[in-house]
Backbone as CSV, one residue per row, in Angstrom:
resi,resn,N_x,N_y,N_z,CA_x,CA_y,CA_z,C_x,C_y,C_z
1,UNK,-10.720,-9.131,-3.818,-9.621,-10.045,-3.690,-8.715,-9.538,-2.561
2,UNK,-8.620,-10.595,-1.678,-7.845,-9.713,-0.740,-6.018,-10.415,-0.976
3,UNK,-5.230,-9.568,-0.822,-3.708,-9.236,-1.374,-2.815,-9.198,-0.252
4,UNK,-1.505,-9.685,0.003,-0.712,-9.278,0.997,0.944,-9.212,-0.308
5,UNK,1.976,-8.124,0.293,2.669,-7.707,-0.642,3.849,-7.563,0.662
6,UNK,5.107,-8.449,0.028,6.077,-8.414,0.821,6.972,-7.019,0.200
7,UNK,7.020,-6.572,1.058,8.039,-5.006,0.909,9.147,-5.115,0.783
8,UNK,9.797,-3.817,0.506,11.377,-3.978,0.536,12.134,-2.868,1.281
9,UNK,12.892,-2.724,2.049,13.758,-1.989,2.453,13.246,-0.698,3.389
10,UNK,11.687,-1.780,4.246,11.183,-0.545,5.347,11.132,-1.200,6.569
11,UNK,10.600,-1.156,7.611,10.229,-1.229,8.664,8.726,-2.126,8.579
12,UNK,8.144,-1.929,8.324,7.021,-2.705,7.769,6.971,-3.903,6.657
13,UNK,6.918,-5.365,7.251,7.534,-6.487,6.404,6.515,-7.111,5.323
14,UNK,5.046,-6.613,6.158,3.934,-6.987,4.784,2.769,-5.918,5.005
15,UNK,2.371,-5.368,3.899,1.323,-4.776,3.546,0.109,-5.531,3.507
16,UNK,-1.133,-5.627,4.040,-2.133,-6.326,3.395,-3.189,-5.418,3.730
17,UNK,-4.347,-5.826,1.936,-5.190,-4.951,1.613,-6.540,-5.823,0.814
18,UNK,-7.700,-5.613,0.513,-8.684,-5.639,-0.558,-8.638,-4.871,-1.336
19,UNK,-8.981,-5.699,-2.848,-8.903,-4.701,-3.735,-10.176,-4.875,-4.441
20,UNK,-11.173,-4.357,-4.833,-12.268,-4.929,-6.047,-12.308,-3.937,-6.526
21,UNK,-11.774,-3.947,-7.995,-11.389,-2.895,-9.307,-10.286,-2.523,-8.966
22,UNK,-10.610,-1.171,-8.642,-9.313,-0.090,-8.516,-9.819,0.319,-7.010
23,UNK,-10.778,-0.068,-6.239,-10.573,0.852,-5.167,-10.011,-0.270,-4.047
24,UNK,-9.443,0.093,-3.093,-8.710,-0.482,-1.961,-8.969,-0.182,-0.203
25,UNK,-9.458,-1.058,-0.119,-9.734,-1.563,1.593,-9.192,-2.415,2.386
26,UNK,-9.185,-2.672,3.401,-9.058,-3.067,4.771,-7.661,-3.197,4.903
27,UNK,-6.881,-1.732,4.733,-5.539,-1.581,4.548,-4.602,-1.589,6.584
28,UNK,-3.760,-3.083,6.224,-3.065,-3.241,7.195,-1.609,-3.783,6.941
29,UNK,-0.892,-2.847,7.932,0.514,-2.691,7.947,1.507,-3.860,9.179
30,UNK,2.084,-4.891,8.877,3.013,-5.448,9.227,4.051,-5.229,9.779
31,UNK,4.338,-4.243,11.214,5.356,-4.001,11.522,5.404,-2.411,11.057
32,UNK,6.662,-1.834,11.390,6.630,-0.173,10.661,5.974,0.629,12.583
33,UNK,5.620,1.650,12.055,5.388,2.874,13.277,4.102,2.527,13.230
34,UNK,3.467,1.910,14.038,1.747,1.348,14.636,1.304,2.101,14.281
35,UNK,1.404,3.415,15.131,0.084,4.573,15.544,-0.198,4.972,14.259
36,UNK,1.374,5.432,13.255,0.821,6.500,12.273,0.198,5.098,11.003
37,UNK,0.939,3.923,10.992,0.419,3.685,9.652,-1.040,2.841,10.016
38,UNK,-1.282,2.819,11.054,-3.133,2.714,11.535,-3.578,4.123,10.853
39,UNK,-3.338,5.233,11.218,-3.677,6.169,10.519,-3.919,6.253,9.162
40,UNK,-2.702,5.937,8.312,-2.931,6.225,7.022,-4.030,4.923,6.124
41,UNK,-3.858,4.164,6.886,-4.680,3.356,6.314,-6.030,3.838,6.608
42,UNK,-7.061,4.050,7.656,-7.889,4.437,8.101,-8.527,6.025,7.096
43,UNK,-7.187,6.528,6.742,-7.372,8.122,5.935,-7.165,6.990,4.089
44,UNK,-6.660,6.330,4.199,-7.003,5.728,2.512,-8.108,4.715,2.406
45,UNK,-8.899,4.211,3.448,-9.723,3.202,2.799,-11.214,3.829,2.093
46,UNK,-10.973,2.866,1.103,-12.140,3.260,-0.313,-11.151,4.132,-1.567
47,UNK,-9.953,4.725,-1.299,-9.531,5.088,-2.266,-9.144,4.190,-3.036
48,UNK,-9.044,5.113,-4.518,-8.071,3.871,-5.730,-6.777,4.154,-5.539
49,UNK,-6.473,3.318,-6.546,-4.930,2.976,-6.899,-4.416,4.281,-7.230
50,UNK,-5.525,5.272,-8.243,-4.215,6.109,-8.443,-4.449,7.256,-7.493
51,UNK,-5.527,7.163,-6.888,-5.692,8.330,-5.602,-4.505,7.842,-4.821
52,UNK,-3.939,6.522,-4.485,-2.899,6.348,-3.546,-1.801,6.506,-4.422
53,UNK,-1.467,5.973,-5.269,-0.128,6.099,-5.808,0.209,7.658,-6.135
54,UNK,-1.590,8.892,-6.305,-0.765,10.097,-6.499,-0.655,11.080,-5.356
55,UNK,-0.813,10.690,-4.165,-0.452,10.763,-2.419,0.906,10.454,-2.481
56,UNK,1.315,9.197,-2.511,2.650,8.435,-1.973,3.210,7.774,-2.632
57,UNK,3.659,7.729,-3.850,4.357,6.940,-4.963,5.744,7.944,-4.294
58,UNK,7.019,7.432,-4.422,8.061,8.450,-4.074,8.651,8.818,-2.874
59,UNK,7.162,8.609,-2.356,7.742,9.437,-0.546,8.690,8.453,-0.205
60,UNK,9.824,8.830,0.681,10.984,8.367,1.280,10.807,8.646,2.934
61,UNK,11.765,7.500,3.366,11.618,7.588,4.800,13.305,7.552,5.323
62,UNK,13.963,8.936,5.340,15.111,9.409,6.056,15.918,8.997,4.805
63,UNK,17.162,8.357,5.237,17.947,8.168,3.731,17.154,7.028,3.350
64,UNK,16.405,6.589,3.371,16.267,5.175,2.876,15.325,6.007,1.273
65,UNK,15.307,4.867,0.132,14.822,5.382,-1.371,13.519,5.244,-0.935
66,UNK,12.623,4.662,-0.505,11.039,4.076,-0.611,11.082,4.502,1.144
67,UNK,9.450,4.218,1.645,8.823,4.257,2.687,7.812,2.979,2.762
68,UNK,7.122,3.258,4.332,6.201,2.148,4.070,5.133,2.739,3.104
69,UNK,4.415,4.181,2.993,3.463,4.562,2.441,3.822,4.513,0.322
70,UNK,4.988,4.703,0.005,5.895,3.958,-1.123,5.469,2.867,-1.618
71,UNK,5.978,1.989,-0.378,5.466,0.501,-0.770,4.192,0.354,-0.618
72,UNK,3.145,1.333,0.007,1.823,0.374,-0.170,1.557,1.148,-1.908
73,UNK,2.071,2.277,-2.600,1.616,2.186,-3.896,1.918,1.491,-4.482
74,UNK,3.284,1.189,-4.693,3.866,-0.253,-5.200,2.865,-0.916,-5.272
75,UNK,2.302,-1.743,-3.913,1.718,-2.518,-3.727,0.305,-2.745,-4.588
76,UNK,-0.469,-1.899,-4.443,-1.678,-1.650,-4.923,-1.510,-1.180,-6.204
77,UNK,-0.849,-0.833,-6.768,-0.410,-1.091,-8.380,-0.615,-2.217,-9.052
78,UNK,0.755,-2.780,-7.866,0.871,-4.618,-8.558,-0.359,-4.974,-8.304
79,UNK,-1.143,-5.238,-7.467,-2.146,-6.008,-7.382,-3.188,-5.297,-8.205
80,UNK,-3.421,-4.451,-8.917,-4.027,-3.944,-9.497,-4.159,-4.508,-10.931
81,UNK,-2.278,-4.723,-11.388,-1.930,-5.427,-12.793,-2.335,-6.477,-12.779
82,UNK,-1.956,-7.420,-12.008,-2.238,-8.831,-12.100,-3.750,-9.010,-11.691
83,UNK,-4.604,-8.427,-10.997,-6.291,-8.355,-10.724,-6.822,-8.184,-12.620
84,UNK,-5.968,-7.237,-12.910,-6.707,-6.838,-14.595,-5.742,-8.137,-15.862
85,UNK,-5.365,-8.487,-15.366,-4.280,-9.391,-16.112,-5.031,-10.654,-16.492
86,UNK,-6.164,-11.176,-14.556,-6.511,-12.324,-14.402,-8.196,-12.106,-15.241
87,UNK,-8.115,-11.027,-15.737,-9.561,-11.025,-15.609,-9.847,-10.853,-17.359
């Protein structure tokens, strides 16, 4: 199922990803710092939900509470609930 997840309070305005089960692919970032979050996506695809959420659940970016790497656990959480919700 492929997912797009509007963020909150980063630099990066949408997350979008595949999800089938728990593992997560073709992870792309909306805005935010190009170079690095091409990177992190490229270093998470095929992981699950909780391989990402136990990487980057938390991480912060300067004073701000969340990051973009934050919001993609967020992200892949939620879409995780509602994927097992629908099914």
């Amino acid at each position: 199922m492929h997912y797009e997840y509007k963020t909150d309070n980063t630099c990066s305005q949408i997350i979008s990803f595949d999800i089938d089960g728990n593992v997560i692919t073709s992870i792309e970032f909306y805005g935010g710092c190009n170079g690095n979050l091409k990177a992190i996506a490229k270093l998470l695809e095929g992981a699950t939900v909780e391989e990402i959420e136990e990487k980057l659940l938390g991480n912060t970016c300067g004073r701000r509470p969340t990051s973009c790497t934050d919001q993609l656990a967020c992200a892949v959480r939620k879409a995780y609930e509602e994927l097992s919700v629908g099914t």
